[in-house]
C-alpha positions in Angstrom: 6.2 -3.1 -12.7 9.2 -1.3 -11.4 10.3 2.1 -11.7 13.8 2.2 -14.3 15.9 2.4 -11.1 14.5 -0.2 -8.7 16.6 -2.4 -6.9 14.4 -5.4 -6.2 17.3 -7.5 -4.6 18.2 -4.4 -2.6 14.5 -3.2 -1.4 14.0 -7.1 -0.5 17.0 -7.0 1.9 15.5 -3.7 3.2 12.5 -4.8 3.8 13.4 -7.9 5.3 15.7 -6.5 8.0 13.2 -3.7 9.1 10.7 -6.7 9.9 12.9 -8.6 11.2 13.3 -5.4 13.6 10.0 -4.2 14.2 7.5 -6.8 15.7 6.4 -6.1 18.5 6.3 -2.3 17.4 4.4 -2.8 14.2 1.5 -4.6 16.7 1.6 -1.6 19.1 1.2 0.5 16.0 -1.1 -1.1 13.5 -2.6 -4.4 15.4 -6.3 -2.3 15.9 -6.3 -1.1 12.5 -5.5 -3.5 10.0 -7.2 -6.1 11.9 -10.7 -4.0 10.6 -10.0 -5.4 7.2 -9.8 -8.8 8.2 -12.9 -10.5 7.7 -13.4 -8.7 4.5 -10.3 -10.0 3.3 -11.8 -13.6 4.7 -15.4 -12.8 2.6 -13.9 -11.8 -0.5 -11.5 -15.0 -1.0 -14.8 -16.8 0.3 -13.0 -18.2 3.2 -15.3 -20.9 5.6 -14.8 -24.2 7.0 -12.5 -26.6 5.2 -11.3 -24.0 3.3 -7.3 -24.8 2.4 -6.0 -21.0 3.2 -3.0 -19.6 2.3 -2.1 -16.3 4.1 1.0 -14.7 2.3 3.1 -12.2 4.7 1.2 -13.5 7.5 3.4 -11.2 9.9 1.6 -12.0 12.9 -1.1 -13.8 12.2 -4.3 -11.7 12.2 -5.4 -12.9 9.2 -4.5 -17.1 9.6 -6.3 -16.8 13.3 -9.5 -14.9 12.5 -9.9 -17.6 9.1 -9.0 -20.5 11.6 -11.5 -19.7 13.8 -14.3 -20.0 11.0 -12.8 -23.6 10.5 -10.6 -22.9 7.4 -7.2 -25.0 7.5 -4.6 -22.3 7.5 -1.1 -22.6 6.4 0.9 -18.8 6.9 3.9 -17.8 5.4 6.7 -15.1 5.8 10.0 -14.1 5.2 10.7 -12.5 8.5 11.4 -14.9 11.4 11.0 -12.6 14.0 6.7 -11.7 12.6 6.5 -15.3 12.7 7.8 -15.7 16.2 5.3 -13.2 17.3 2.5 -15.5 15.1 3.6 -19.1 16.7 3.4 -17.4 20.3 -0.2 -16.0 19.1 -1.4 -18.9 17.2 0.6 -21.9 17.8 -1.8 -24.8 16.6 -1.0 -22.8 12.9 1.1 -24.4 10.5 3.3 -21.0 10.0 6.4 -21.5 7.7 9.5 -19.3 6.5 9.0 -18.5 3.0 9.2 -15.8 0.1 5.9 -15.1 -1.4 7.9 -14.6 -4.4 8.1 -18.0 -4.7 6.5 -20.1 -2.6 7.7 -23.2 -1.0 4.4 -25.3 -2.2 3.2 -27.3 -5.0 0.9 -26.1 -7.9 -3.2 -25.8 -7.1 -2.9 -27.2 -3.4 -4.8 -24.2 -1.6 -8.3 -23.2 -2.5 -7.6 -19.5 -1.2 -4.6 -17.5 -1.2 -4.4 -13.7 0.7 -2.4 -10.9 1.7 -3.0 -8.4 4.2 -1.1 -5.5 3.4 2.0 -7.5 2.6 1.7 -6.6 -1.3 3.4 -3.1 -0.7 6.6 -4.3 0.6 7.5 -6.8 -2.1 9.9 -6.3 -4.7 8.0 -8.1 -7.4 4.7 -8.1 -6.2 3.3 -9.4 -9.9 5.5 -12.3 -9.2 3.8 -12.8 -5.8 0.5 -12.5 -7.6 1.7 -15.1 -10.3 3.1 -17.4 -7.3 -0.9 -17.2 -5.6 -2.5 -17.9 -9.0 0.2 -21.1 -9.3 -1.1 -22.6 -5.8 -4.1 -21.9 -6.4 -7.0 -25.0 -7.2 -9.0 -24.0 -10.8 -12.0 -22.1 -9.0 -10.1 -20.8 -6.2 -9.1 -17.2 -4.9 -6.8 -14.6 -4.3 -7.5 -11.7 -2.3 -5.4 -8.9 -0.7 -5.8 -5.4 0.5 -3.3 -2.1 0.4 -4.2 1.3 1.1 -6.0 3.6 -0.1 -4.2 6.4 -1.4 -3.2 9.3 0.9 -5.4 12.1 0.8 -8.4 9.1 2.0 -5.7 7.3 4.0 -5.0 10.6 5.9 -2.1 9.6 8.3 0.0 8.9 4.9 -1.0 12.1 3.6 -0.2 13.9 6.6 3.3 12.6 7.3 4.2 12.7 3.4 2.9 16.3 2.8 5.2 17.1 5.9 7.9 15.8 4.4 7.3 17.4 1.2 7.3 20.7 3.0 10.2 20.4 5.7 12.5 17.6 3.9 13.0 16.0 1.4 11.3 12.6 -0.5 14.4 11.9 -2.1 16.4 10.0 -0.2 19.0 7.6 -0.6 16.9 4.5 0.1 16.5 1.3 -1.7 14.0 1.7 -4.1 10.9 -0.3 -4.6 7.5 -0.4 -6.2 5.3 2.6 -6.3 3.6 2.1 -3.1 0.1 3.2 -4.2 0.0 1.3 -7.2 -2.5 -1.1 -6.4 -4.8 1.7 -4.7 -5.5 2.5 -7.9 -8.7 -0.2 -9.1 -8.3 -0.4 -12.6 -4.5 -1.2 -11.9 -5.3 -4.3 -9.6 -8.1 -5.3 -12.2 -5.4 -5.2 -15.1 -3.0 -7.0 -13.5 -5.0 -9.9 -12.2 -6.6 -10.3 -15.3 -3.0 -10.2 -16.8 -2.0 -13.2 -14.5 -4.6 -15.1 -15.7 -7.8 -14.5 -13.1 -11.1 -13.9 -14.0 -14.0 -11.9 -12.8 -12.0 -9.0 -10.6 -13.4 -7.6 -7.8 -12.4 -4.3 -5.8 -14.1 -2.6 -2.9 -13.1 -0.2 -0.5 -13.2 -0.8 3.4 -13.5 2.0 5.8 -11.1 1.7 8.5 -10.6 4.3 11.4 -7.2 4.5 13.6 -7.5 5.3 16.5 -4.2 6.8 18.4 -3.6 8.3 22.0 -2.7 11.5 21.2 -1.4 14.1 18.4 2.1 12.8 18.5 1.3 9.2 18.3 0.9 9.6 14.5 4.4 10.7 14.6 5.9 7.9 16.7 4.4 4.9 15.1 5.7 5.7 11.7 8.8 6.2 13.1 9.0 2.9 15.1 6.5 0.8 13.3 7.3 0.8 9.8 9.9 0.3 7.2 9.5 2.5 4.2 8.2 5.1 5.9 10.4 5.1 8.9 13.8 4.5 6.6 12.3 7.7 5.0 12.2 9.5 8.6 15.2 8.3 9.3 17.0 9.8 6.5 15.8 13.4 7.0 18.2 16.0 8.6 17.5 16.8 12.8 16.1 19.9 11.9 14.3 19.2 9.3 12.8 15.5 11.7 11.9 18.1 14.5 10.1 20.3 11.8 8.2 17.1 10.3 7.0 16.2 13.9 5.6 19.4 15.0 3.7 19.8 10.8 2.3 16.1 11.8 1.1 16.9 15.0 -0.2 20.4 14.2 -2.5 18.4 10.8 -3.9 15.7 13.5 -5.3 18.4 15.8 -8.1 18.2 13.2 -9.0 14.7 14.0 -9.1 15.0 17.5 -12.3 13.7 18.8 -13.4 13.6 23.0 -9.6 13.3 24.1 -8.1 11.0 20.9 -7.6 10.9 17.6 -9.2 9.3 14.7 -8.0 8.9 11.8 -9.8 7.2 8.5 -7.6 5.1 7.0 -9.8 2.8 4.2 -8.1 0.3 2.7 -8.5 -1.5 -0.8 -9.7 -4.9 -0.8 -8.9 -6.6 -4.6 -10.2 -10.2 -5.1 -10.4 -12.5 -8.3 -10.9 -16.5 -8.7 -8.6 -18.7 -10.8 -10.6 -20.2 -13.8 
Protein backbone atom coordinates (compact mmCIF):
# COMPACT_ATOMS: atom_id res chain seq x y z
CA UNK A 1 0.00 0.00 0.00
CA UNK A 2 1.10 3.35 -1.42
CA UNK A 3 -0.34 6.63 -1.25
CA UNK A 4 -1.92 7.71 -5.17
CA UNK A 5 1.34 9.71 -5.65
CA UNK A 6 4.17 7.49 -4.44
CA UNK A 7 7.13 7.11 -6.41
CA UNK A 8 8.44 3.73 -5.33
CA UNK A 9 11.44 3.75 -8.05
CA UNK A 10 12.08 7.30 -6.91
CA UNK A 11 11.89 6.86 -2.87
CA UNK A 12 14.14 3.56 -3.52
CA UNK A 13 16.84 5.73 -5.12
CA UNK A 14 16.42 8.16 -2.15
CA UNK A 15 16.74 5.94 0.27
CA UNK A 16 19.45 4.20 -1.06
CA UNK A 17 21.85 7.18 -1.56
CA UNK A 18 21.10 8.62 2.06
CA UNK A 19 22.43 5.10 3.39
CA UNK A 20 24.89 4.93 1.27
CA UNK A 21 25.85 8.44 2.98
CA UNK A 22 25.19 8.00 6.51
CA UNK A 23 26.97 5.05 8.18
CA UNK A 24 28.96 5.79 10.51
CA UNK A 25 26.45 8.64 11.58
CA UNK A 26 23.37 6.52 11.82
CA UNK A 27 25.62 4.31 14.53
CA UNK A 28 26.59 7.45 16.46
CA UNK A 29 22.94 8.25 16.42
CA UNK A 30 20.88 5.15 16.82
CA UNK A 31 23.50 2.17 17.62
CA UNK A 32 22.34 2.33 21.68
CA UNK A 33 18.76 2.41 20.86
CA UNK A 34 17.73 0.13 18.41
CA UNK A 35 20.11 -2.40 19.56
CA UNK A 36 17.31 -2.60 22.83
CA UNK A 37 15.07 -4.36 20.43
CA UNK A 38 17.38 -6.87 19.37
CA UNK A 39 16.88 -9.93 21.23
CA UNK A 40 13.24 -9.47 21.14
CA UNK A 41 13.38 -9.35 17.55
CA UNK A 42 15.71 -12.72 18.00
CA UNK A 43 12.75 -14.39 20.59
CA UNK A 44 9.90 -13.67 18.52
CA UNK A 45 11.34 -15.33 15.14
CA UNK A 46 12.41 -18.01 17.74
CA UNK A 47 15.93 -17.58 16.82
CA UNK A 48 18.74 -20.34 18.63
CA UNK A 49 21.36 -22.49 17.58
CA UNK A 50 21.29 -23.88 14.07
CA UNK A 51 18.82 -21.64 13.27
CA UNK A 52 19.24 -20.57 9.23
CA UNK A 53 18.69 -16.60 9.83
CA UNK A 54 17.96 -14.24 7.41
CA UNK A 55 18.41 -10.60 8.55
CA UNK A 56 16.85 -8.25 5.81
CA UNK A 57 18.40 -4.53 5.88
CA UNK A 58 21.06 -5.70 8.04
CA UNK A 59 22.71 -2.15 7.97
CA UNK A 60 25.31 -2.88 10.28
CA UNK A 61 24.79 -5.93 11.68
CA UNK A 62 23.23 -5.68 15.17
CA UNK A 63 20.86 -7.91 14.59
CA UNK A 64 23.11 -10.90 12.35
CA UNK A 65 25.83 -10.63 15.42
CA UNK A 66 23.65 -10.65 18.50
CA UNK A 67 21.67 -14.09 16.60
CA UNK A 68 25.25 -15.42 15.67
CA UNK A 69 26.36 -15.37 18.93
CA UNK A 70 23.34 -17.65 20.17
CA UNK A 71 24.67 -20.11 17.45
CA UNK A 72 22.15 -19.31 14.65
CA UNK A 73 23.86 -19.38 11.05
CA UNK A 74 23.27 -15.88 9.74
CA UNK A 75 23.25 -14.76 6.31
CA UNK A 76 22.61 -10.46 6.13
CA UNK A 77 21.52 -8.60 3.37
CA UNK A 78 21.36 -4.90 2.21
CA UNK A 79 21.10 -2.66 -0.48
CA UNK A 80 23.55 -0.11 0.70
CA UNK A 81 27.33 -1.05 0.30
CA UNK A 82 28.59 1.40 2.53
CA UNK A 83 25.98 -0.28 5.95
CA UNK A 84 27.48 -3.36 4.89
CA UNK A 85 31.08 -2.15 4.95
CA UNK A 86 30.48 -0.98 8.36
CA UNK A 87 28.86 -4.81 9.03
CA UNK A 88 31.96 -6.92 7.42
CA UNK A 89 34.42 -4.60 9.57
CA UNK A 90 32.05 -5.42 12.75
CA UNK A 91 31.21 -8.99 11.96
CA UNK A 92 33.47 -10.29 9.39
CA UNK A 93 33.00 -14.23 9.93
CA UNK A 94 29.08 -13.16 8.62
CA UNK A 95 28.09 -14.14 5.30
CA UNK A 96 26.72 -10.43 4.49
CA UNK A 97 25.56 -9.94 0.76
CA UNK A 98 24.32 -6.90 -1.47
CA UNK A 99 20.79 -7.39 -2.08
CA UNK A 100 17.16 -5.85 -2.36
CA UNK A 101 14.79 -7.18 0.11
CA UNK A 102 12.35 -6.59 -2.55
CA UNK A 103 13.52 -9.48 -4.03
CA UNK A 104 15.89 -11.43 -2.67
CA UNK A 105 18.84 -13.03 -4.20
CA UNK A 106 17.88 -16.66 -2.68
CA UNK A 107 15.94 -19.68 -3.44
CA UNK A 108 12.39 -20.57 -2.10
CA UNK A 109 12.10 -21.99 1.81
CA UNK A 110 15.95 -22.04 2.41
CA UNK A 111 15.94 -20.02 5.82
CA UNK A 112 14.02 -21.03 8.83
CA UNK A 113 13.78 -17.28 10.07
CA UNK A 114 13.61 -14.14 8.25
CA UNK A 115 13.82 -10.40 10.16
CA UNK A 116 14.06 -6.77 9.92
CA UNK A 117 15.16 -4.35 12.27
CA UNK A 118 13.69 -1.20 11.38
CA UNK A 119 14.40 -1.65 7.76
CA UNK A 120 10.51 -2.05 6.81
CA UNK A 121 10.04 1.87 6.93
CA UNK A 122 12.38 2.76 4.21
CA UNK A 123 11.13 0.34 1.57
CA UNK A 124 9.20 1.23 -1.25
CA UNK A 125 7.10 -1.91 -1.39
CA UNK A 126 7.39 -3.18 1.92
CA UNK A 127 4.32 -5.90 1.24
CA UNK A 128 6.60 -7.09 -1.43
CA UNK A 129 9.56 -7.41 1.08
CA UNK A 130 7.05 -9.23 3.33
CA UNK A 131 6.02 -11.51 0.35
CA UNK A 132 9.91 -12.04 -0.61
CA UNK A 133 10.38 -13.28 3.53
CA UNK A 134 7.36 -15.60 3.39
CA UNK A 135 8.94 -17.08 -0.17
CA UNK A 136 12.41 -17.95 1.70
CA UNK A 137 10.92 -19.02 4.27
CA UNK A 138 10.77 -23.21 5.33
CA UNK A 139 6.77 -24.25 6.00
CA UNK A 140 7.02 -23.59 9.91
CA UNK A 141 9.29 -20.83 9.81
CA UNK A 142 9.30 -17.06 10.84
CA UNK A 143 9.23 -13.64 9.99
CA UNK A 144 9.71 -10.92 12.46
CA UNK A 145 10.46 -7.16 12.28
CA UNK A 146 10.00 -4.16 14.28
CA UNK A 147 9.15 -0.15 13.38
CA UNK A 148 8.20 2.42 15.63
CA UNK A 149 5.82 3.20 17.58
CA UNK A 150 3.87 5.97 16.54
CA UNK A 151 4.94 9.54 17.69
CA UNK A 152 3.24 10.82 20.51
CA UNK A 153 4.90 7.13 22.42
CA UNK A 154 8.03 7.45 20.23
CA UNK A 155 8.49 11.10 21.59
CA UNK A 156 11.71 12.23 19.58
CA UNK A 157 9.45 11.74 16.32
CA UNK A 158 6.75 13.62 17.76
CA UNK A 159 8.82 16.26 18.93
CA UNK A 160 10.74 17.07 15.73
CA UNK A 161 7.46 16.59 13.57
CA UNK A 162 5.18 18.85 15.71
CA UNK A 163 8.13 21.41 15.27
CA UNK A 164 7.91 21.20 11.89
CA UNK A 165 4.32 21.38 11.78
CA UNK A 166 4.56 24.61 13.69
CA UNK A 167 7.70 26.43 12.12
CA UNK A 168 7.78 24.75 8.40
CA UNK A 169 6.24 23.02 6.47
CA UNK A 170 5.59 18.80 5.98
CA UNK A 171 5.15 19.27 2.48
CA UNK A 172 8.05 19.19 0.78
CA UNK A 173 9.19 18.33 -2.47
CA UNK A 174 10.66 14.87 -1.50
CA UNK A 175 10.20 11.47 -3.06
CA UNK A 176 7.42 10.11 -1.66
CA UNK A 177 7.04 6.69 0.08
CA UNK A 178 4.91 4.63 2.29
CA UNK A 179 3.15 6.10 5.23
CA UNK A 180 5.87 5.65 7.72
CA UNK A 181 3.63 4.64 10.72
CA UNK A 182 1.68 2.19 8.98
CA UNK A 183 2.90 -0.79 10.50
CA UNK A 184 2.76 0.91 14.13
CA UNK A 185 -0.65 0.41 13.85
CA UNK A 186 -1.22 -3.71 15.11
CA UNK A 187 -4.22 -4.57 13.33
CA UNK A 188 -2.40 -3.26 10.09
CA UNK A 189 0.68 -5.62 10.50
CA UNK A 190 -1.79 -8.52 11.53
CA UNK A 191 -3.85 -7.93 8.22
CA UNK A 192 -1.23 -7.84 6.12
CA UNK A 193 0.71 -10.89 7.23
CA UNK A 194 -2.23 -12.82 7.22
CA UNK A 195 -2.83 -11.45 3.71
CA UNK A 196 0.66 -12.81 2.57
CA UNK A 197 -0.25 -15.97 3.69
CA UNK A 198 1.20 -16.33 7.57
CA UNK A 199 -0.59 -17.60 10.27
CA UNK A 200 -1.03 -16.99 13.96
CA UNK A 201 0.22 -13.03 14.10
CA UNK A 202 1.83 -11.85 16.90
CA UNK A 203 2.53 -8.02 18.01
CA UNK A 204 4.04 -6.60 21.13
CA UNK A 205 5.44 -3.54 22.12
CA UNK A 206 9.14 -3.08 23.42
CA UNK A 207 10.02 -0.20 25.61
CA UNK A 208 13.08 1.41 24.46
CA UNK A 209 14.70 4.59 26.05
CA UNK A 210 17.33 6.95 24.07
CA UNK A 211 19.49 8.20 25.67
CA UNK A 212 21.34 11.55 24.17
CA UNK A 213 23.99 14.08 25.56
CA UNK A 214 22.20 16.98 25.71
CA UNK A 215 18.97 19.02 24.48
CA UNK A 216 20.35 19.61 21.04
CA UNK A 217 21.50 16.21 20.30
CA UNK A 218 17.86 15.31 19.43
CA UNK A 219 18.24 17.97 16.84
CA UNK A 220 21.52 16.88 15.38
CA UNK A 221 21.01 13.27 14.89
CA UNK A 222 17.97 13.58 12.86
CA UNK A 223 19.70 15.91 10.89
CA UNK A 224 22.82 13.76 10.24
CA UNK A 225 21.50 10.30 10.98
CA UNK A 226 18.63 9.72 8.97
CA UNK A 227 17.09 9.92 5.58
CA UNK A 228 13.40 10.71 5.61
CA UNK A 229 13.67 12.73 8.31
CA UNK A 230 16.75 14.55 7.55
CA UNK A 231 15.69 15.06 3.59
CA UNK A 232 12.64 16.67 5.47
CA UNK A 233 15.12 19.03 7.53
CA UNK A 234 16.84 19.68 4.80
CA UNK A 235 14.21 21.04 2.70
CA UNK A 236 12.92 23.65 5.22
CA UNK A 237 13.82 27.34 4.76
CA UNK A 238 17.08 28.87 7.26
CA UNK A 239 14.72 30.53 9.27
CA UNK A 240 12.32 28.41 9.50
CA UNK A 241 15.63 25.17 10.39
CA UNK A 242 16.82 27.70 13.12
CA UNK A 243 13.12 28.00 14.47
CA UNK A 244 12.64 23.96 14.34
CA UNK A 245 15.95 23.66 16.36
CA UNK A 246 15.38 25.90 19.14
CA UNK A 247 11.01 24.20 19.33
CA UNK A 248 13.10 20.73 19.58
CA UNK A 249 15.33 21.62 22.08
CA UNK A 250 12.94 23.72 24.15
CA UNK A 251 10.20 20.14 24.10
CA UNK A 252 13.42 17.87 25.26
CA UNK A 253 14.11 20.08 28.37
CA UNK A 254 11.24 17.93 29.68
CA UNK A 255 13.13 14.75 29.50
CA UNK A 256 16.10 15.85 31.00
CA UNK A 257 17.11 13.65 33.74
CA UNK A 258 20.58 14.14 36.22
CA UNK A 259 22.52 15.95 33.32
CA UNK A 260 20.93 13.91 29.99
CA UNK A 261 18.19 13.18 28.30
CA UNK A 262 15.86 10.33 27.96
CA UNK A 263 13.74 9.79 25.70
CA UNK A 264 11.15 6.63 25.38
CA UNK A 265 11.13 5.55 22.17
CA UNK A 266 9.08 1.85 22.10
CA UNK A 267 9.16 0.09 19.23
CA UNK A 268 6.72 -2.51 17.53
CA UNK A 269 7.81 -5.87 17.35
CA UNK A 270 5.29 -7.94 14.65
CA UNK A 271 6.00 -11.75 14.16
CA UNK A 272 4.01 -14.63 12.38
CA UNK A 273 5.19 -18.33 11.13
CA UNK A 274 4.75 -19.58 7.66
CA UNK A 275 2.22 -22.55 7.61
Amino acid sequence: MTSPTADPAAFHVFERAGWEAIPGAYQDAFGTLTVQAVEPLLDGARVGRGTRLLDVATGPGYVAGAAARRGASVVGVDFSEGMLDEARRHHPLIDFRTGDAQALPFPDAAFDAVVMSFGLLHLARPDQALAEAHRVLRPGGRVGFTVWAKPDEAVAFGIVLRAVERHGRLDVPLPLGPPFFRFSDSEESRRVLRGLGFEAPEVTVVPQVWRLRSVDTLFEVMREGTVRTAGLLRAQTPAALEAIRADVRESVRAYQRDGSVELPMPAVLSSAAKP
